[in-house]
DOPAKOL-710559 format. One record per residue: residue number from 1; residue in one letter; x, y, z of N, C-alpha, C, O in turn. Coordinates in pm, whole numbers. Each point is the difference from the previous one (the first is absolute). Layout:
<nodes>
[NUM; 'A'; [X; Y; Z]; [X; Y; Z]; [X; Y; Z]; [X; Y; Z]]
...
</nodes>
This chain:
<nodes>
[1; 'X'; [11328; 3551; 13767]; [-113; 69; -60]; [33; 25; -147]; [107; 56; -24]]
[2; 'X'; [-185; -91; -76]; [41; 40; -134]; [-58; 138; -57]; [-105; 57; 30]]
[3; 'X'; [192; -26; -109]; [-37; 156; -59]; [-120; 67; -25]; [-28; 120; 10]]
[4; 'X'; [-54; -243; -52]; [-130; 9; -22]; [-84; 48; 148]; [-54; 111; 8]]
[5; 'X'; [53; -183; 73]; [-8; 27; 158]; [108; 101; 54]; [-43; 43; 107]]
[6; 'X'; [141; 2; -131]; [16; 163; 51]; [-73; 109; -109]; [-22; 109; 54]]
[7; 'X'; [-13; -116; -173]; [-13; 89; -42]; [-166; 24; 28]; [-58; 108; -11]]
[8; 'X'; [4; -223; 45]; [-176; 27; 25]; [44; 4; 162]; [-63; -90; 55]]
[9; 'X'; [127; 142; 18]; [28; 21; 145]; [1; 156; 9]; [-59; 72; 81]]
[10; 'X'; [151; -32; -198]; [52; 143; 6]; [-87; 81; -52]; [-6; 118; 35]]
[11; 'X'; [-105; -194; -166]; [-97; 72; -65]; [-107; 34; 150]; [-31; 118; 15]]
[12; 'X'; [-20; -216; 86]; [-127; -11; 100]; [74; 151; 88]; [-51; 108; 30]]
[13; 'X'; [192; -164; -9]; [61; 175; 68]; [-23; 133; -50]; [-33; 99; 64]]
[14; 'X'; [61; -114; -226]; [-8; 128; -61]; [-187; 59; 18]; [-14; 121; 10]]
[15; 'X'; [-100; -200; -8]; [-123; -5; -35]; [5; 76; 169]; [25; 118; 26]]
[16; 'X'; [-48; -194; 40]; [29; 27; 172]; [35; 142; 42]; [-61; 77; 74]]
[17; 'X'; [186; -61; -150]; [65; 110; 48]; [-90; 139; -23]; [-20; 97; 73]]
[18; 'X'; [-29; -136; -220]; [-73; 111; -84]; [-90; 40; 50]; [-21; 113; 44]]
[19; 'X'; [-86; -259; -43]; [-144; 27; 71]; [69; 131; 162]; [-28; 120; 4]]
[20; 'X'; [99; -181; 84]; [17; 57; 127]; [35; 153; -42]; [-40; 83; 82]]
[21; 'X'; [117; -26; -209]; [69; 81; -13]; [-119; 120; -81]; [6; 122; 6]]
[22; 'X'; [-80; -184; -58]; [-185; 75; -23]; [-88; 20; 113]; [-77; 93; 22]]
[23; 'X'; [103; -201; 49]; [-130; 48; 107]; [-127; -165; -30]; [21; -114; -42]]
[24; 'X'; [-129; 177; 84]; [-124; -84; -37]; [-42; 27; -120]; [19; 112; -48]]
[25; 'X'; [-97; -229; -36]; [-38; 19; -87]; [-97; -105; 8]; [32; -116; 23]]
[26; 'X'; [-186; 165; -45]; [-116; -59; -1]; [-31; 25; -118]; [3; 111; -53]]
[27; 'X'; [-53; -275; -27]; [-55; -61; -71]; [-150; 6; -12]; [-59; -98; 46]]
[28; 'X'; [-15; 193; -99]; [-160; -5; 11]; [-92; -14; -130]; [59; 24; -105]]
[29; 'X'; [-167; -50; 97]; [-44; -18; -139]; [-47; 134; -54]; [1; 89; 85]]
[30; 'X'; [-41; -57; -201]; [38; 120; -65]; [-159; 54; 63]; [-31; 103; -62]]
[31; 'X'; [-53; -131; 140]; [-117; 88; 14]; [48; 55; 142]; [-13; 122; 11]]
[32; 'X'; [60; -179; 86]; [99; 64; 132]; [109; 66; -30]; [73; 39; 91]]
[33; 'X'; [-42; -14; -224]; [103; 100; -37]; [-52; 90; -30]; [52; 107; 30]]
[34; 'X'; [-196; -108; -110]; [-33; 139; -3]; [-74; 68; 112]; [-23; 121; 11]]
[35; 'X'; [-13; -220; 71]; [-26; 50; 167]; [88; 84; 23]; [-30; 119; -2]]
[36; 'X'; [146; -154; 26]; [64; 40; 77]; [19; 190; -86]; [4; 101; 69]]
[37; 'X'; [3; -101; -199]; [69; 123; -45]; [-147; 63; -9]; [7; 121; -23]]
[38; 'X'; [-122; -162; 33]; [-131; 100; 7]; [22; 86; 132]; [-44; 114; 18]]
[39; 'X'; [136; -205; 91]; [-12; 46; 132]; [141; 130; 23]; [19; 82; 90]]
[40; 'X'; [35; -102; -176]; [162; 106; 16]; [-35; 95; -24]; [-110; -10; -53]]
[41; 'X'; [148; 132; 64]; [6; 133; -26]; [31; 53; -150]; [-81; 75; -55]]
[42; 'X'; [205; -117; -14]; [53; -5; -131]; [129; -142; 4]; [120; -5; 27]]
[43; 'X'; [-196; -66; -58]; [103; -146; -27]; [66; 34; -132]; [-33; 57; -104]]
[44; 'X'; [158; -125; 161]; [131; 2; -143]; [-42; -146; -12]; [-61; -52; 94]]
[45; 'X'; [94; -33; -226]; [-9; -135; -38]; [90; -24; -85]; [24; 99; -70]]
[46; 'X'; [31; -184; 48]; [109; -29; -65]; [-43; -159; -82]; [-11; -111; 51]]
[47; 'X'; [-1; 143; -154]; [-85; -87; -109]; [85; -83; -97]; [94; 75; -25]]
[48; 'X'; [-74; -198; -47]; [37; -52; -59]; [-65; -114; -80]; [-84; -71; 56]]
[49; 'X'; [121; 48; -191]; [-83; -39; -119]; [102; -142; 41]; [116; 14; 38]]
[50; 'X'; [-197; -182; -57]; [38; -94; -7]; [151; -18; -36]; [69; 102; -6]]
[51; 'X'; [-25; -194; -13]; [154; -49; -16]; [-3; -171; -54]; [-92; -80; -21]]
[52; 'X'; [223; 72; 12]; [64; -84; -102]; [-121; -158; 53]; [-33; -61; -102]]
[53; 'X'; [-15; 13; 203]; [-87; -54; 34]; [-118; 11; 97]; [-40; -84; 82]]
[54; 'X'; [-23; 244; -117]; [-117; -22; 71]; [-8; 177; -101]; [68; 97; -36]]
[55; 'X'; [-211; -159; 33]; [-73; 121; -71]; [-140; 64; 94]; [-62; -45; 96]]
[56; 'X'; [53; 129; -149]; [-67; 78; 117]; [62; 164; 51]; [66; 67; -79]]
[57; 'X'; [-89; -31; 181]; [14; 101; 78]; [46; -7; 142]; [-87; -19; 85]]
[58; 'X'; [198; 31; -53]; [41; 35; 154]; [-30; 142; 101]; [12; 93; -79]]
[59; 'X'; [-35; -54; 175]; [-42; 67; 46]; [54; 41; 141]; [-42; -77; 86]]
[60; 'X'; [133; 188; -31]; [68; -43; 103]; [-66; 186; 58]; [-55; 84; -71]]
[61; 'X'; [85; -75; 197]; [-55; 107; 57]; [12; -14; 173]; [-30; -101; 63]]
[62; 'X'; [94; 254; 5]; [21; -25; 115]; [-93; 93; 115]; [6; 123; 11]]
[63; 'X'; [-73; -195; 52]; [-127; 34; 120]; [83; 2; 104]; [68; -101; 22]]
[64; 'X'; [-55; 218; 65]; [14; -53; 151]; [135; -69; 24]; [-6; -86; 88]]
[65; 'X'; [136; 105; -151]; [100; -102; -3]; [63; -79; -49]; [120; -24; -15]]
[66; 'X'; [-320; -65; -43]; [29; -140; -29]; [-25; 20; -150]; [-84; 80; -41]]
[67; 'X'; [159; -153; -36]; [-3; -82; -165]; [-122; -27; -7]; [-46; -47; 103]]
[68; 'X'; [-35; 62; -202]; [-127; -89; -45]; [56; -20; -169]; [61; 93; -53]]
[69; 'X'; [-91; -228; -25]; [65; -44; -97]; [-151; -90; -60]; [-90; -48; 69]]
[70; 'X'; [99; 49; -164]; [-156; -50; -56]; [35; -18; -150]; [80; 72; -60]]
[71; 'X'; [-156; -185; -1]; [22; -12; -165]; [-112; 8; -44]; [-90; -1; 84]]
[72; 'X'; [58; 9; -204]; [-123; 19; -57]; [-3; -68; -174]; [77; 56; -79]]
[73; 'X'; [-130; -126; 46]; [-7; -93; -103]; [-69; 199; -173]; [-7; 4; -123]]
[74; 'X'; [-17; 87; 221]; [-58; 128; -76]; [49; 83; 67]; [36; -22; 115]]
[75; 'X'; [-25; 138; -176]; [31; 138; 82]; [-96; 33; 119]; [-109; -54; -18]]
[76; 'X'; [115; 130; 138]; [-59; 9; 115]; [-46; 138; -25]; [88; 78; -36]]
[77; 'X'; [-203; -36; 48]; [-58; 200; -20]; [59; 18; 128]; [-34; -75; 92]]
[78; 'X'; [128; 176; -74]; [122; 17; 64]; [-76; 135; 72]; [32; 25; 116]]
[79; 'X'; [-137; 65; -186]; [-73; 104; 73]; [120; 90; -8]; [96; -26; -71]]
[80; 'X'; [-105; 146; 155]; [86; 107; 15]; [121; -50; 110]; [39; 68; 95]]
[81; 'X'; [11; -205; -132]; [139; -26; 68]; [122; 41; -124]; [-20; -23; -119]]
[82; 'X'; [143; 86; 170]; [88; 23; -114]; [59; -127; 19]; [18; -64; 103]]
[83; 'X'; [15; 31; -251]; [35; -134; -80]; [144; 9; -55]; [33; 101; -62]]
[84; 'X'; [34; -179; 77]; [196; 27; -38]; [-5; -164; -80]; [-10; -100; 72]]
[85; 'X'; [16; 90; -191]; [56; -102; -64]; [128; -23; 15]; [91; 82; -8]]
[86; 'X'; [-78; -267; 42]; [145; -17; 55]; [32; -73; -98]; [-106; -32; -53]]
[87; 'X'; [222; -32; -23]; [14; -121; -76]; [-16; -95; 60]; [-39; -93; -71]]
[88; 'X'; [57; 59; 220]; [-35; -92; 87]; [-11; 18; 134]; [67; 68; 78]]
[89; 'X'; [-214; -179; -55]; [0; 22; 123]; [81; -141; 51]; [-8; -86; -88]]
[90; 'X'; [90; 39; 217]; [53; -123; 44]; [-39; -7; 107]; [58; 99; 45]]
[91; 'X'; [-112; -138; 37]; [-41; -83; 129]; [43; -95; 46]; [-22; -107; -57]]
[92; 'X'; [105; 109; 186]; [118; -108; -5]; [-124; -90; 120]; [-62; 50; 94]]
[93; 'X'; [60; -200; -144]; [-107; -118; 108]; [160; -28; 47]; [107; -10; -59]]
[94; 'X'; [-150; 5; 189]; [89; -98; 74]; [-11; -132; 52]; [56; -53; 96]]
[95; 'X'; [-143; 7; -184]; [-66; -169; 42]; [63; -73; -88]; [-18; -122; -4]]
</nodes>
């Protein structure tokens, strides 16, 4: 196996491990994100401004357990959810 092939072996482990070590995390488009926080009591959100290749808005927030994670090409009217600017949000795909 060459280095190149252990090190994209060990990277799919590290991604794997993470995702399992968060929990679920659902991927929804930004109008089922604000579903979901019209429906919470007082949602926390944890917000982040684009990065080194993707501009936009990330959007992460937890319902019931589960992760909901959403991008937005504009800021989202967030309503009376409290908002925590992160320097980043990361979402590990395991595909």
């Amino acid at each position: 196996m060459s280095n190149g092939a252990i090190a994209a072996t060990a990277a799919a482990a590290a991604i794997a491990q993470a995702a399992q070590a968060m929990g679920g995390i659902v991927q929804v488009d930004p109008e089922v994100f604000l579903q979901l926080l019209r429906k919470a009591d007082s949602p926390l959100v944890v917000g982040a401004k684009g990065g080194l290749f993707s501009r936009g808005y990330k959007y992460l927030t937890s319902v019931k357990g589960l992760f909901f994670y959403t991008q937005s090409p504009s800021a989202l009217p967030l309503g009376s959810a409290e908002l925590i600017w992160a320097k980043k949000i990361w979402v590990p795909h395991p595909w």
